[in-house]
Structures are given as structure tokens and as C-alpha cells.
N, CA, C and O atoms as a DFTB+ gen file, in Angstrom:
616 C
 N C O
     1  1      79.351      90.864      56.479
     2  2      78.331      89.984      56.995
     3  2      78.188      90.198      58.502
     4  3      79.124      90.700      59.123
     5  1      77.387      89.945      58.938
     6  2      76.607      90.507      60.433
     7  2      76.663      89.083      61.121
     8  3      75.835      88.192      60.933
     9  1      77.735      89.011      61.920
    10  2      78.114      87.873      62.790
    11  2      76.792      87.809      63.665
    12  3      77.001      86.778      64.306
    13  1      75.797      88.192      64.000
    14  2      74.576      87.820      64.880
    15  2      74.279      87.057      64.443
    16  3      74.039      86.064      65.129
    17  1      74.086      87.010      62.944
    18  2      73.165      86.198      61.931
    19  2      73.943      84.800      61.485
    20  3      73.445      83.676      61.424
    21  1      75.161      85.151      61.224
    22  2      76.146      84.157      61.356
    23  2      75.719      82.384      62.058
    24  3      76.018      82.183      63.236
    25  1      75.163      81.441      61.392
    26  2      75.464      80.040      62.022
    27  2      76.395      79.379      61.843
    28  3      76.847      79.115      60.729
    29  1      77.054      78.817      63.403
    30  2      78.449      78.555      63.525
    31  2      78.068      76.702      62.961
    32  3      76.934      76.229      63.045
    33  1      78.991      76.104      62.548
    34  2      78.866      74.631      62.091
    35  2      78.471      74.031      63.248
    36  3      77.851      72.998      62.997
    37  1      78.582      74.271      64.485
    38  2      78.657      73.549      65.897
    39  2      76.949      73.965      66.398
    40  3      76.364      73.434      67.342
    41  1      76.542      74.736      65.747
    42  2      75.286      75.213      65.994
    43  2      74.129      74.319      64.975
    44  3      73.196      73.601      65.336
    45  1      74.681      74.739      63.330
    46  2      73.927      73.815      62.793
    47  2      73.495      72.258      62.966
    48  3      72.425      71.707      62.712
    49  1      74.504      71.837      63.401
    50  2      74.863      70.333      64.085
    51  2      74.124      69.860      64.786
    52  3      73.477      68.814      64.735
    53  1      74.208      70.704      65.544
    54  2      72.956      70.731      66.853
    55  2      71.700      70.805      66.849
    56  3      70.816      70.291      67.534
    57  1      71.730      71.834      65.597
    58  2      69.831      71.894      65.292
    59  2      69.221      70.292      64.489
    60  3      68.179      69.645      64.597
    61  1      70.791      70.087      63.492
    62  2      70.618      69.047      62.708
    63  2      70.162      67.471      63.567
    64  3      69.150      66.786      63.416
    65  1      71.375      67.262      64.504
    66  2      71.191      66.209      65.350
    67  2      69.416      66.162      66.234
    68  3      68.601      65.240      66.271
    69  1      69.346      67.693      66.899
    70  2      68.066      67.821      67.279
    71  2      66.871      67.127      66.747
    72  3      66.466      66.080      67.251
    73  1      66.386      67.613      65.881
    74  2      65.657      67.106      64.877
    75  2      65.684      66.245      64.471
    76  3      64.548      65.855      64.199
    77  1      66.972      65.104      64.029
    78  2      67.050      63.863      63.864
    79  2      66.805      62.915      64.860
    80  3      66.528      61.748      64.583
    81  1      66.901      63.399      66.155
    82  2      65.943      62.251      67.345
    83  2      64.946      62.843      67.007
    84  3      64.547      62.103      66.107
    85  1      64.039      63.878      67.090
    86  2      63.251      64.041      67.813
    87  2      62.287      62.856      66.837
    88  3      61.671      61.840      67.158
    89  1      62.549      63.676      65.295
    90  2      62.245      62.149      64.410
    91  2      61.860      61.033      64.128
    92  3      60.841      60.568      63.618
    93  1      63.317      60.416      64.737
    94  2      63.396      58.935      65.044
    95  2      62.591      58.565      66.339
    96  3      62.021      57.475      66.317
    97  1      62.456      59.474      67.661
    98  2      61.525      59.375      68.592
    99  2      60.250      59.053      68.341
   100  3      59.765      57.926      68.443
   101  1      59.501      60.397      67.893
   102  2      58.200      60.204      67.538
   103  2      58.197      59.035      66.560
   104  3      57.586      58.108      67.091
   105  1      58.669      58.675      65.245
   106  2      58.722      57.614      64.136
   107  2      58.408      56.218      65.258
   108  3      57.382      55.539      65.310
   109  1      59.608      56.089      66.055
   110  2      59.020      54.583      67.166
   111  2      57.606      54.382      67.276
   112  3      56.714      53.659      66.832
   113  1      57.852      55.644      68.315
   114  2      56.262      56.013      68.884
   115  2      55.202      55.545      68.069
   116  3      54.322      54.758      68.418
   117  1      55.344      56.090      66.940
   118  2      53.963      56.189      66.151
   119  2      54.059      54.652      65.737
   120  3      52.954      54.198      65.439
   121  1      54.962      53.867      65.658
   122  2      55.155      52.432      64.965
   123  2      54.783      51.735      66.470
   124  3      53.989      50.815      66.274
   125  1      54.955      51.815      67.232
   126  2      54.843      50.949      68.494
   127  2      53.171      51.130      68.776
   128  3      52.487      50.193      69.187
   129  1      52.537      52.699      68.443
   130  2      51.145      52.851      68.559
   131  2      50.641      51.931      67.571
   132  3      50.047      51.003      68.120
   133  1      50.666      51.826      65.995
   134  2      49.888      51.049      64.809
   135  2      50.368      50.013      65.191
   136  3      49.742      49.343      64.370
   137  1      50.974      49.230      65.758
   138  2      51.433      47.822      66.216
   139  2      50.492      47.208      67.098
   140  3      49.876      46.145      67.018
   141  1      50.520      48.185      68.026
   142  2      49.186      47.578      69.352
   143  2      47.917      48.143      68.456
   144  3      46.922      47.475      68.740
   145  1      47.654      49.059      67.561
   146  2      46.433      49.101      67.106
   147  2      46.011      48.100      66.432
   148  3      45.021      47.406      66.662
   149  1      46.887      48.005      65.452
   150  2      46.686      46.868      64.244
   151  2      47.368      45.762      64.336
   152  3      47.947      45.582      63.265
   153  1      47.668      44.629      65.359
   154  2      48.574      43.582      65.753
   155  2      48.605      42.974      64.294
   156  3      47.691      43.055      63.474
   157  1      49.828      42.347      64.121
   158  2      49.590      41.424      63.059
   159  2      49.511      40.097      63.327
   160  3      49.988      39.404      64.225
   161  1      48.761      39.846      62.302
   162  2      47.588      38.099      62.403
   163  2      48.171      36.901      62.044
   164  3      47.590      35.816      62.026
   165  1      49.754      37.185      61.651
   166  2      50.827      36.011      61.168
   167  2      50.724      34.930      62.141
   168  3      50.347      33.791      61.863
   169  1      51.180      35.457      63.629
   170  2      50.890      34.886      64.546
   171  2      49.586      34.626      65.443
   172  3      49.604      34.397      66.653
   173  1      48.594      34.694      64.725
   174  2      46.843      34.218      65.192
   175  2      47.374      32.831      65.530
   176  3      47.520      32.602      66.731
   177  1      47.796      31.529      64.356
   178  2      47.705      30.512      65.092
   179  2      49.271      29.971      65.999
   180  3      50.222      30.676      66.337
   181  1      49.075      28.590      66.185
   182  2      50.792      28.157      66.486
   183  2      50.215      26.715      66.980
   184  3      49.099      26.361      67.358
   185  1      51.576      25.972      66.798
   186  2      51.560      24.752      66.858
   187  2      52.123      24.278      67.912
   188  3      53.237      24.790      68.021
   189  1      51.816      23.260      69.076
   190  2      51.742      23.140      70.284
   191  2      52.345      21.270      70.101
   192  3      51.660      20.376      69.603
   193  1      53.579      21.129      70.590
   194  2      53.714      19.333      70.907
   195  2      52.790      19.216      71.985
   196  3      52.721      20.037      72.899
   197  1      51.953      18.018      71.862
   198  2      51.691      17.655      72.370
   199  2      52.028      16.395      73.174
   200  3      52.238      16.222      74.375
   201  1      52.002      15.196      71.636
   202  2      53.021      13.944      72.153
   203  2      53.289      13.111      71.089
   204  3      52.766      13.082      69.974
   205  1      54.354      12.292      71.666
   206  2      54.734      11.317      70.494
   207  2      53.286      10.301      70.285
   208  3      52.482       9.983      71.162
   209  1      53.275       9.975      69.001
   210  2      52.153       8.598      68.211
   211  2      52.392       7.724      68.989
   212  3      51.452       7.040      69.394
   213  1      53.641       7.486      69.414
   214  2      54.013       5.844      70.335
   215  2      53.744       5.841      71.361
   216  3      53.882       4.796      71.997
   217  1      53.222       7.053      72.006
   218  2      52.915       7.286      73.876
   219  2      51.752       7.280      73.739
   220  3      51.210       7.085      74.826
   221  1      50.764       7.447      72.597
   222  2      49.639       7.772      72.525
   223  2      48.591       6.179      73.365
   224  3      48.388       5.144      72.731
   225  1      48.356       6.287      74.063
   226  2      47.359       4.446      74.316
   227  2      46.260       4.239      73.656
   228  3      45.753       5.351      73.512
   229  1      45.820       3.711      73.333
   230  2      44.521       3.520      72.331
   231  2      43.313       3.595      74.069
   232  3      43.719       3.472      75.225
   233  1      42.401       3.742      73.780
   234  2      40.848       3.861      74.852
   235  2      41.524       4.736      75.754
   236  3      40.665       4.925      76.616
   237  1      42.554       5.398      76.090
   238  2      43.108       6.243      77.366
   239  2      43.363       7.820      76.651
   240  3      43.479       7.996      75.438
   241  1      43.419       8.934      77.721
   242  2      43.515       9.821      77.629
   243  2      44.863      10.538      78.042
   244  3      45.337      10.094      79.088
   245  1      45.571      11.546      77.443
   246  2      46.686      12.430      77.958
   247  2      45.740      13.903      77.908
   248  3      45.003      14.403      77.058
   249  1      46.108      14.234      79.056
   250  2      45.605      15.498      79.324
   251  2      46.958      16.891      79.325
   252  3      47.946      17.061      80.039
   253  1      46.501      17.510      78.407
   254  2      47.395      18.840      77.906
   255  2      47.035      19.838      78.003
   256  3      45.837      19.935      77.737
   257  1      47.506      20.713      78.275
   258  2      47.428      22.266      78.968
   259  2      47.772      23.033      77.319
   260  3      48.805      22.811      76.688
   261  1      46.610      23.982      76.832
   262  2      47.653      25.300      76.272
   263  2      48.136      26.516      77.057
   264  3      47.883      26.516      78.261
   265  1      48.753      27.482      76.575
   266  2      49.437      28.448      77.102
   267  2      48.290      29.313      78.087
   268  3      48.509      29.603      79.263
   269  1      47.072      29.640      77.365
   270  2      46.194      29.938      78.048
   271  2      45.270      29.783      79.316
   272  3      44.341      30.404      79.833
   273  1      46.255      28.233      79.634
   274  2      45.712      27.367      80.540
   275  2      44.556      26.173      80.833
   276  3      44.303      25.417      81.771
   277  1      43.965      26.453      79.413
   278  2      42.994      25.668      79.104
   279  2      42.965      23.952      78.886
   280  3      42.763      23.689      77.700
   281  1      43.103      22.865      79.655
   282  2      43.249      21.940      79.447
   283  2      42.443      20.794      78.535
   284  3      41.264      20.821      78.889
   285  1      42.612      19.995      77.697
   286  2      42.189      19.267      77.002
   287  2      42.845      17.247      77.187
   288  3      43.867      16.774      77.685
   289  1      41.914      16.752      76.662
   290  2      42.305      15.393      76.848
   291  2      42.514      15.011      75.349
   292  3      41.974      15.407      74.316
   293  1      43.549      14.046      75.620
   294  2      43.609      13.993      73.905
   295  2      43.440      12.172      73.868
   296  3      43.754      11.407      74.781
   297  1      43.074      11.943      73.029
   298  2      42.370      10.172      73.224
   299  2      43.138      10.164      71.119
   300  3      43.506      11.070      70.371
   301  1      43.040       8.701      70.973
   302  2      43.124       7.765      69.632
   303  2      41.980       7.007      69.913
   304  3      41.363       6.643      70.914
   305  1      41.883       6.862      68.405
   306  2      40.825       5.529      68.150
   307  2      41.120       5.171      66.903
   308  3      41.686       5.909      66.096
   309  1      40.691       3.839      66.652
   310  2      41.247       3.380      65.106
   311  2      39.509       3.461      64.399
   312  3      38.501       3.018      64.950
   313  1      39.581       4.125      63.116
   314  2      38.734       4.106      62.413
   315  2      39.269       4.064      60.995
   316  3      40.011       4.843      60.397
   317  1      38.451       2.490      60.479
   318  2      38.726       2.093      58.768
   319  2      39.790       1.580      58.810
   320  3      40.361       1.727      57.729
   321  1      40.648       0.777      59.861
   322  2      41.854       0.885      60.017
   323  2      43.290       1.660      60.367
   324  3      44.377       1.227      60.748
   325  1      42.796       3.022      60.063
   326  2      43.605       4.166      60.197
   327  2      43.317       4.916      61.944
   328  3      42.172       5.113      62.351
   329  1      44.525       5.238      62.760
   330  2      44.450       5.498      63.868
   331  2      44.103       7.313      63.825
   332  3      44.766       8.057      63.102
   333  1      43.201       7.718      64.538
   334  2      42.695       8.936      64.612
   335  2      43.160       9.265      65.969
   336  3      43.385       8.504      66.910
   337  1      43.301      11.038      65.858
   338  2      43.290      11.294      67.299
   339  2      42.119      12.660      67.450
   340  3      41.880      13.418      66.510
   341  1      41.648      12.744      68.454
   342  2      41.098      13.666      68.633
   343  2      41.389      14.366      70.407
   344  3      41.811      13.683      71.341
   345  1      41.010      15.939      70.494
   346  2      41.068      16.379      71.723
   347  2      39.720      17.236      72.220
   348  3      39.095      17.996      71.481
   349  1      39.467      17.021      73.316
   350  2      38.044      17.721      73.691
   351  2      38.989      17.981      75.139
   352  3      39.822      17.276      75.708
   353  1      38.358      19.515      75.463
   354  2      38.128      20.180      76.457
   355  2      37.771      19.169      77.978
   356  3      36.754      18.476      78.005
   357  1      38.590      19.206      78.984
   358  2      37.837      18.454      80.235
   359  2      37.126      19.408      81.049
   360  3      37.429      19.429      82.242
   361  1      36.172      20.260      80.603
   362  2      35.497      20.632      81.261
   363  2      34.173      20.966      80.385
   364  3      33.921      21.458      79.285
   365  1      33.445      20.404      81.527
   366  2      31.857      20.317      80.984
   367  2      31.253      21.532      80.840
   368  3      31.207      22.440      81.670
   369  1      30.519      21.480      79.091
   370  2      30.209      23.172      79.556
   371  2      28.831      23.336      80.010
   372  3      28.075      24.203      79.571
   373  1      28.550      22.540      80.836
   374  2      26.815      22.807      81.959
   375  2      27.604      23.585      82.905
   376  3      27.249      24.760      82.991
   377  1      28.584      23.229      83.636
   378  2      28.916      24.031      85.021
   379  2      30.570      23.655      84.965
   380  3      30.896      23.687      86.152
   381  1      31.234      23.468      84.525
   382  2      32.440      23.869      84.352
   383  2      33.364      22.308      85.366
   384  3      34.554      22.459      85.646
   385  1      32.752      21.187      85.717
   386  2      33.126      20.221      86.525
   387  2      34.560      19.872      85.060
   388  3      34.728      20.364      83.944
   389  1      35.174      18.998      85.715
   390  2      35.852      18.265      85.300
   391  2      35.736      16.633      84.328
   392  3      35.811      15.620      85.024
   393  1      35.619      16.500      83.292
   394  2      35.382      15.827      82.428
   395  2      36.048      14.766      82.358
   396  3      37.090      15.103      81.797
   397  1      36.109      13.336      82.652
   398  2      37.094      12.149      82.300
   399  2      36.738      11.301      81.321
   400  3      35.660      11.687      80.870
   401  1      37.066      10.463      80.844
   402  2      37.294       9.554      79.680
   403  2      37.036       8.136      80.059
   404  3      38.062       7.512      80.326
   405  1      35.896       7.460      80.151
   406  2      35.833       6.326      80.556
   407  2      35.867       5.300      79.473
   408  3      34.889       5.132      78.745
   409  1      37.151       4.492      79.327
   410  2      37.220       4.023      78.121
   411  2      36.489       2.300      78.002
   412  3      36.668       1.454      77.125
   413  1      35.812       2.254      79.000
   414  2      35.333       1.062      79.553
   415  2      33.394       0.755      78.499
   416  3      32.690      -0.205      78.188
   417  1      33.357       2.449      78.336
   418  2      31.726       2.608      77.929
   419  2      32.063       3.545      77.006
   420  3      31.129       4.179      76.514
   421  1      33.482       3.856      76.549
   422  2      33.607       5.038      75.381
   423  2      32.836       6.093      75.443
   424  3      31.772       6.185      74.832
   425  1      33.201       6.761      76.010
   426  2      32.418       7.851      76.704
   427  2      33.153       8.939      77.316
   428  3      34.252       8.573      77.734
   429  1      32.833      10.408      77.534
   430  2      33.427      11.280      78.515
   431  2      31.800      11.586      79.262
   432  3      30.632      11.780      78.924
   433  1      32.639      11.475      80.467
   434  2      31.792      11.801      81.991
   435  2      31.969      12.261      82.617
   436  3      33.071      12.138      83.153
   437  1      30.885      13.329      83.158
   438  2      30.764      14.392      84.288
   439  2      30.592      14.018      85.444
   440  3      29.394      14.280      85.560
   441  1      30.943      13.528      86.552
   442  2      30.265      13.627      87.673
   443  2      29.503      14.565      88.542
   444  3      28.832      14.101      89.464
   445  1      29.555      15.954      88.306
   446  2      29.114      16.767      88.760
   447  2      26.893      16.259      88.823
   448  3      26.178      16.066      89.806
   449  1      26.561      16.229      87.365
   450  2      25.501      15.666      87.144
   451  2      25.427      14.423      86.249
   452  3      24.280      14.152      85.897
   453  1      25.923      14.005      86.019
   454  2      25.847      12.813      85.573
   455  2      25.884      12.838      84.160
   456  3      25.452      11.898      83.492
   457  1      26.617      14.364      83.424
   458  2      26.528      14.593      81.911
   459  2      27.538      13.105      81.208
   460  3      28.601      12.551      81.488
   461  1      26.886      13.007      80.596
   462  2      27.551      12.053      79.125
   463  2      27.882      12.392      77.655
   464  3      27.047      12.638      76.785
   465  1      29.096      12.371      77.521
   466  2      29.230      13.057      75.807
   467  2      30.392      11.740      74.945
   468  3      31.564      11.389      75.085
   469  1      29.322      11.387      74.118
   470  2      29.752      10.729      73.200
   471  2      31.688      11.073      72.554
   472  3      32.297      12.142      72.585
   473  1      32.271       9.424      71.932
   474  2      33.226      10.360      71.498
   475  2      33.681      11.273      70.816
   476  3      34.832      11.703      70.890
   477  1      32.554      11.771      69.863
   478  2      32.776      13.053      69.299
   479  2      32.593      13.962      69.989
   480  3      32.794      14.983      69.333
   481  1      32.231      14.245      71.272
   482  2      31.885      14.915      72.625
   483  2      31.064      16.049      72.521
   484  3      31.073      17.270      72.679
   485  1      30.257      14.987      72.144
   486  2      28.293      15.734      71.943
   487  2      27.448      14.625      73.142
   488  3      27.380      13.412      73.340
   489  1      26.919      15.822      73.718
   490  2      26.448      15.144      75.058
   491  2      25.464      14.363      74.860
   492  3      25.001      14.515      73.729
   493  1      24.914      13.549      75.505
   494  2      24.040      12.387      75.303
   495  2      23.482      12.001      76.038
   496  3      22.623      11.123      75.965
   497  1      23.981      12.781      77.232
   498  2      22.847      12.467      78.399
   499  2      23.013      13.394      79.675
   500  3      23.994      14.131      79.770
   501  1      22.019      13.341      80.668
   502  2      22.520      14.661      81.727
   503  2      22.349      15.782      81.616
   504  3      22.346      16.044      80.413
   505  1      22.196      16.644      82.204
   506  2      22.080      18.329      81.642
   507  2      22.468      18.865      80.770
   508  3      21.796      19.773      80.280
   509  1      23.637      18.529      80.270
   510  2      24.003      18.877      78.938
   511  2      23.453      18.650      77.709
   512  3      23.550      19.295      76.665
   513  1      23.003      17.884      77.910
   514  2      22.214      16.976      76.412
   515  2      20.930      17.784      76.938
   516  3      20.938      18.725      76.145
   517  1      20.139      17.940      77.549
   518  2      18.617      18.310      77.466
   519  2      19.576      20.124      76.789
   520  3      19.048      20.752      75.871
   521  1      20.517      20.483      77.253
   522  2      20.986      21.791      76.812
   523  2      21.447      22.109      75.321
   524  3      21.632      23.186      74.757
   525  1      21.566      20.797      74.882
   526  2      22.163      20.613      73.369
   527  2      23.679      20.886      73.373
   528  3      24.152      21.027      72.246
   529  1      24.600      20.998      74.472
   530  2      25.793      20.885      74.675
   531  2      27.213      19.942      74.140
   532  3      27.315      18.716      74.177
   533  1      28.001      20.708      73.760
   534  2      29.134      19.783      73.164
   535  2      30.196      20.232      73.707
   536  3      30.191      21.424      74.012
   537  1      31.523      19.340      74.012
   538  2      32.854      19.437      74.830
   539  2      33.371      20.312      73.880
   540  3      32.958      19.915      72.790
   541  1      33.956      21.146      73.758
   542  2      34.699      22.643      73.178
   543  2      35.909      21.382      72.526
   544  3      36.554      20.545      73.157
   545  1      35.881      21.616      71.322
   546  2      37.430      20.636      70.781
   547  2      38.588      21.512      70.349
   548  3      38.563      22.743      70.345
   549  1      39.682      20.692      69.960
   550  2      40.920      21.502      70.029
   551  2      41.764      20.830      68.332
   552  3      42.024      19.648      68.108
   553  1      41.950      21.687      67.649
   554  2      42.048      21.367      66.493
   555  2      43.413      20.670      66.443
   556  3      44.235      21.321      67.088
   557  1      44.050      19.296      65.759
   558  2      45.194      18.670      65.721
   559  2      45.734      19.090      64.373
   560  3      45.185      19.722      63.471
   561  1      47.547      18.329      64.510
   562  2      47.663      17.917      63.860
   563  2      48.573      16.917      63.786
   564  3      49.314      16.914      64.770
   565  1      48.751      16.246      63.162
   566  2      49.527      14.878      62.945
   567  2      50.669      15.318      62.007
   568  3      50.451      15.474      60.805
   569  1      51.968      15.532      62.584
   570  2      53.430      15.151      61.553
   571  2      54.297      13.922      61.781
   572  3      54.473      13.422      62.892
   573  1      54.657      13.617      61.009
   574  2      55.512      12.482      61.008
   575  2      55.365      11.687      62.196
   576  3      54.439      10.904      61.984
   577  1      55.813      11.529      63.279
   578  2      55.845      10.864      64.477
   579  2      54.923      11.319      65.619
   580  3      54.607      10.668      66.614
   581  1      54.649      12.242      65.368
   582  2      54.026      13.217      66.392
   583  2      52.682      13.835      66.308
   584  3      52.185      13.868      65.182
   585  1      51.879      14.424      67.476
   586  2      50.946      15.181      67.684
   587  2      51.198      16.352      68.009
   588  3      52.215      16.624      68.646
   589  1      50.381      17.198      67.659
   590  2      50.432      18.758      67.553
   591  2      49.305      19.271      67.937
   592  3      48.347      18.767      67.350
   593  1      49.011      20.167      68.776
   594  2      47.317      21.022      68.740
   595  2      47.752      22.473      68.349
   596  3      48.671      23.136      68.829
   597  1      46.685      22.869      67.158
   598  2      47.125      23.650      66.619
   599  2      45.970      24.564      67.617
   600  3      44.898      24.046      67.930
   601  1      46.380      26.118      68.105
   602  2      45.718      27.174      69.180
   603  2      45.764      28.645      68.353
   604  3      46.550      29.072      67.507
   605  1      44.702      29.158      68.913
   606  2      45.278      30.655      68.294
   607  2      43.637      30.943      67.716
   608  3      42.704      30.140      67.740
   609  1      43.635      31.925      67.357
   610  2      42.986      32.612      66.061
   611  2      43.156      32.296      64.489
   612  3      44.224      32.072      63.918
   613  1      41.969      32.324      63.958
   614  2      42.242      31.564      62.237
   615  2      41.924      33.021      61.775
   616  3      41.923      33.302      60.577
């Protein structure tokens, strides 16, 4: 046999190991590429505390931030007997002012122009309303003791 041709075990090893990163390299690669291509949608939504039922005040507002930075007011009201909560966006979408909760006239109000949005926060008066404008809402949910805003992608 012709020792040129000869592969020593310490050689095969080497080619063997070689090839087994290079492998496992590219294999990442290509999994880390279809990952950012194709994100998966498990995590579209997520559930956010907001606050306990017992902190909640009836006619008053808590104002909550999501991750995105987007702030919302979150208000109760009793309807049929049963206590509801809902959350609308504090910012008006005519020009982006700041939105408060006047629980005196049940109402959210703009000062910027004088927008008015009912509490389902459909505007009703002010630039917004001649615009057909509504406060952007924030979907809940209610467990046991607590409030939740559920964020994300559906």
C-alpha cells in the first residue's frame, strides 16, 4: 500500500470534526435567518397587569403605559348592575393633545380644541366629531381579582 494515499486516524478526525462545525454553523445560521424571516405568532399577544378590582374608583381614571409606550386610561362603570371596565387611549386622534376623563359630565376631553368623546370614546363634539373620530381602545381582561390589558397582534 502507498503510504501517500494512506489516511492517518488523526487526519480523518479532522476532516470529520471539520465538517461537523462547519454544519452545525451554517444549520444556526440558516435557523436564526427563518426565525427573523418567519417570527412566530405564539407571542403576537400578552397580558399586561394593570390593577387590582379594589383600586379601581368608580367615575375616575388610572392611566397605564404599554411596553410600547402608548398610554391609556382605564375607567369602571356599573352597567345592569355588573361593574365594567373599559380603556381608551389619552390621546386625541385630531392632533395628538392629551385626553382626560371628566367624571363630573362623563365624558373624555380635549383641551387642545375642545374635542368631546363619549364613554365609549366616540367623539361628540369638537373636531373630532365633525372628523368621525374615536379614542383608539385597548382590549381587557378581567381575572379573578384583577385587570389585565391584553397588547400585541391577534
Amino acid at each position: 500500500m502507498d503510504k501517500k494515499n494512506e489516511v492517518s486516524r488523526k487526519g480523518f478526525l479532522r476532516t470529520v470534526l471539520a465538517i461537523a462545525g462547519l454544519t452545525i454553523s451554517y444549520g444556526t445560521l440558516g435557523a436564526v435567518v427563518l426565525r427573523f424571516l418567519w417570527p412566530s405568532r405564539k407571542d403576537a399577544k400578552q397580558k399586561i397587569f394593570i390593577a387590582l378590582i379594589k383600586n379601581i374608583p368608580e367615575d375616575q381614571t388610572i392611566t397605564f403605559s404599554t411596553p410600547s409606550g402608548e398610554s391609556y386610561l382605564l375607567s369602571s362603570r356599573v352597567v345592569d348592575g355588573q361593574k365594567e371596565f373599559f380603556a381608551f387611549s389619552n390621546r386625541c386622534p385630531h392632533l395628538g393633545c392629551k385626553v382626560k376623563w371628566e367624571s363630573e359630565k362623563s365624558r373624555f376631553f380635549c383641551p387642545c380644541h375642545g374635542g368631546v368623546f363619549n364613554q365609549n370614546g366616540i367623539a361628540i363634539a369638537g373636531p373630532p366629531s365633525k372628523a368621525k373620530q374615536v379614542l383608539k381602545s385597548c382590549e381587557l381582561l378581567v381575572l379573578d381579582t384583577a385587570v389585565y390589558a391584553i397588547i400585541g397582534k391577534s
